[in-house]
TINUDREN-577571 format. One line per field, with one value per residue (C-alpha): residue number from 1; chain; x, y, z. Coordinates in steps of 0.001 Angstrom, whole numbers. Example, Ala and Ser with C-alpha at 12.3 -4.5 7.8 and 13.67 -1.06 7.14 Angstrom:
nr = c(1, 2)
kette = c(A, A)
px = c(12300, 13670)
py = c(-4500, -1060)
pz = c(7800, 7140)
end
This chain:
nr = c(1, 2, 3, 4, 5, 6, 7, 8, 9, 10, 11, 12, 13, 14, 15, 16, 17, 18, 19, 20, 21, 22, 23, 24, 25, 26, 27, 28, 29, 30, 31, 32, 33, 34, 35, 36, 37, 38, 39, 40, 41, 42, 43, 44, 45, 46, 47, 48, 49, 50, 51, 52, 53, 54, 55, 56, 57, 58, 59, 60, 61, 62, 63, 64, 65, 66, 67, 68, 69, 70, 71, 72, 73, 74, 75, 76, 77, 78, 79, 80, 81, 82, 83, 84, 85, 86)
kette = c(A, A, A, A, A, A, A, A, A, A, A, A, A, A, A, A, A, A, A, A, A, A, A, A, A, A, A, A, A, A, A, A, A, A, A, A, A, A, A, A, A, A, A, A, A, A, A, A, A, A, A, A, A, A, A, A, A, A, A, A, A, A, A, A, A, A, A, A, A, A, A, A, A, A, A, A, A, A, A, A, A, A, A, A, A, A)
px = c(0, 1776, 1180, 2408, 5709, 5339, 7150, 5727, 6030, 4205, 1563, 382, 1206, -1387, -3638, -3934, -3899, -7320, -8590, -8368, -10136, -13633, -12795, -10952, -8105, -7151, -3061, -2371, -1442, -3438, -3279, -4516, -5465, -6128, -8441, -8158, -10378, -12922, -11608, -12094, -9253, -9967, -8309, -7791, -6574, -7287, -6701, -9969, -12415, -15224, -18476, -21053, -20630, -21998, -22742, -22642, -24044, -24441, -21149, -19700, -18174, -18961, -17011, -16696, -16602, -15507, -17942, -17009, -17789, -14193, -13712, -11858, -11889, -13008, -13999, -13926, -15767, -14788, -11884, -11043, -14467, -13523, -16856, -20180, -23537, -26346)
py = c(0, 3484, 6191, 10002, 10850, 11846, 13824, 11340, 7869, 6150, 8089, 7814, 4139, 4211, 6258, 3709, 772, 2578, 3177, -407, -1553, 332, 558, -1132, 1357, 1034, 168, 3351, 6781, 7899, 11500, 11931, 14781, 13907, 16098, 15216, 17517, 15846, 12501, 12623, 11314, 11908, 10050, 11393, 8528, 10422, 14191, 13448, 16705, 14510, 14972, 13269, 12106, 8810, 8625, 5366, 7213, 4668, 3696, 7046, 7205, 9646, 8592, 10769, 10042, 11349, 12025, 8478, 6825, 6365, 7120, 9788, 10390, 8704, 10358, 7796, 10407, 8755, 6915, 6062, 6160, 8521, 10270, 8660, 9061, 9454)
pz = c(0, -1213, 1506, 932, 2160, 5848, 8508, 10938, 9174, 12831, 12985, 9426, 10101, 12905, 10801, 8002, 10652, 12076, 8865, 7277, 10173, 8495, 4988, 2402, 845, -2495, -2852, -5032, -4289, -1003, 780, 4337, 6659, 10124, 12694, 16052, 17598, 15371, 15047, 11619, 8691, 5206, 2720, -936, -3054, -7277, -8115, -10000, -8664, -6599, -8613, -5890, -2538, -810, 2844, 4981, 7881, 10579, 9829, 9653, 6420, 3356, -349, -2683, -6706, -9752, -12836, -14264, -10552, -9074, -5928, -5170, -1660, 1613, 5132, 8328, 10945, 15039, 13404, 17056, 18703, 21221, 20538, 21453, 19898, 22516)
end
């Protein structure tokens, strides 16, 4: 699996590790951004523009697509489930 060159090769390590336990990341070219005070990592894996998005809200996950349908970017909302829905 290709990652983008890090300053901090562990924690994108742990960042991926958390991720491929809710989605299934394809092994090209992948760009993350990690929130913490969200808990939210989004994944950009094409410089395709995203055309639509597709939410998998109880699981907390929104893709995004190009206009031919591939996917361009994923969001994994409480990657760590540190929050809790009431």
């Amino acid at each position: 699996m290709a990652t983008r060159l890090a300053e901090n090769k562990t924690i994108d390590k742990k960042l991926l590790q958390a991720a491929t336990k809710r989605v299934r990341l394809p092994a090209d070219w992948l760009e993350m951004k990690y929130s913490s005070e969200a808990d939210v990592l989004f994944i950009r894996c094409s410089r395709n523009k995203p055309a639509r998005s597709k939410g998998d809200v109880e699981n907390g996950l929104v893709f995004d697509y190009d206009a031919r349908n591939n996917l361009v970017s994923i969001e994994i909302q409480d990657l760590y489930g540190v929050f809790v829905t009431v």
